[in-house]
C-alpha positions in Angstrom: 53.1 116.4 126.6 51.6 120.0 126.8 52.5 123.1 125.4 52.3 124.6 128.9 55.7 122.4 129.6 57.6 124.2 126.4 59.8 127.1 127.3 58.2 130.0 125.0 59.9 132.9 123.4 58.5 135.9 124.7 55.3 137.6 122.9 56.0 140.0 121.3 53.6 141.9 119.2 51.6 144.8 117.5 48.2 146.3 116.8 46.7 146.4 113.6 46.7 150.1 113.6 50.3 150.5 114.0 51.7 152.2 111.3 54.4 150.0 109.4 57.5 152.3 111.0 56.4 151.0 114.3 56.2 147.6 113.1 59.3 147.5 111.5 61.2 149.7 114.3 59.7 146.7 116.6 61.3 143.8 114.1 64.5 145.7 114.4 64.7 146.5 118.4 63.6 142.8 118.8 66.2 141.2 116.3 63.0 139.2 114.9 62.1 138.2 111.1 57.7 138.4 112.0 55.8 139.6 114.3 52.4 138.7 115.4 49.2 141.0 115.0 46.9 141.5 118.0 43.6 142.4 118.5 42.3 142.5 122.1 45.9 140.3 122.8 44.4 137.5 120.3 46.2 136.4 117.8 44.9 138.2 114.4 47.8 138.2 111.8 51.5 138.3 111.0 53.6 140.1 109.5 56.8 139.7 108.4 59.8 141.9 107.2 59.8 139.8 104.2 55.9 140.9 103.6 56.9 144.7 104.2 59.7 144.5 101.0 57.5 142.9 98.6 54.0 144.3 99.6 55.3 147.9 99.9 58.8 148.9 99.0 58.8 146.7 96.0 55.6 147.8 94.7 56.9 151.5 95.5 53.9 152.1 98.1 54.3 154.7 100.6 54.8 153.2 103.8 54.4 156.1 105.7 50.9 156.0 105.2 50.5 152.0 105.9 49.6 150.4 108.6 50.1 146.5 110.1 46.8 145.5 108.4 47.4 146.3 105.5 50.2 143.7 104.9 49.5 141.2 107.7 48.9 137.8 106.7 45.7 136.2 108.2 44.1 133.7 109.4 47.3 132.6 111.3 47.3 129.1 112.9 48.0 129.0 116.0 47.6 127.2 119.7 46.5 126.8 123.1 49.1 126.8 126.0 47.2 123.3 126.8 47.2 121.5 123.4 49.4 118.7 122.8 53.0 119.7 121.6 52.2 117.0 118.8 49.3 119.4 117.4 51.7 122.3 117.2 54.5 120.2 115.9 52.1 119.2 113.0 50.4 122.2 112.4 53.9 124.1 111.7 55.1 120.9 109.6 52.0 121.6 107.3 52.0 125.1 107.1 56.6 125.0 106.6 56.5 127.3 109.0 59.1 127.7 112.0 57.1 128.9 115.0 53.5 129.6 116.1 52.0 132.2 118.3 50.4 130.4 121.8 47.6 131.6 123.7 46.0 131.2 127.0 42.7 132.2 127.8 42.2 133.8 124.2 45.3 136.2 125.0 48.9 135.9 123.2 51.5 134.9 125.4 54.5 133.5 123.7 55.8 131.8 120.3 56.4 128.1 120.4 59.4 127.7 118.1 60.0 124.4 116.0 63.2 123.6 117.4 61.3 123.6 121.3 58.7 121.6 119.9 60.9 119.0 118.6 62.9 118.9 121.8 60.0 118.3 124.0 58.4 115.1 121.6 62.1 113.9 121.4 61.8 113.9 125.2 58.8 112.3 125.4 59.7 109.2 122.8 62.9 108.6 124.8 61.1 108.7 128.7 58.3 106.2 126.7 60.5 104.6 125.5 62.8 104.1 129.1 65.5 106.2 128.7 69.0 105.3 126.5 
């Protein structure tokens, strides 16, 4: 089964020249814990509220002057709307991480989460399988 049959959650992103305001004005409007770091709409980083606390408020940096690169964790994993759910499924089992960003033709256009790519193999096994 393909990615491209998963129901994604919508993309949403930021540059890595957006100050860390916008970013976490963006987390906030969006109700989100991370988001994803774009650089020509391909996937270049992440960050995550959790990075903005201990990379600059805890270390008593001023985050006025910050920026999305300067916290954003990189390389990132993630996939191609055409991969096999399996090699998202995996890739987020190994890294213990809950979602992945998914592109198409190099752009970002959504987040696979875990729980999606669970249903769909679950899915898959069961048709294989013949049904219950």
């Amino acid at each position: 089964m393909k990615i491209n049959e998963c129901k994604l959650e919508k993309p949403v992103y930021c540059k890595k020249e957006d100050s860390l305001v916008e970013v976490a004005k963006k987390l906030r409007e969006h109700k989100i814990r991370h988001i994803v770091v774009v650089d020509k709409m391909q996937p270049v980083g992440i960050v995550a509220a959790v990075d903005i606390v201990n990379q600059v408020i805890a270390e008593g940096k001023d985050y006025k002057k910050m920026k999305a690169a300067d916290v954003m964790v990189y390389p990132i994993f993630f996939v191609n709307k055409n991969d096999e759910v399996s090699a998202a499924y995996f890739g987020m089992v190994k890294r213990n991480t809950y979602s992945c960003p998914v592109v198409e033709n190099n752009n970002f256009v959504g987040m696979l989460t875990f729980t999606e790519a669970l249903k769909h193999l679950a899915k898959g096994k069961l048709e294989a399988a013949g049904g219950i």
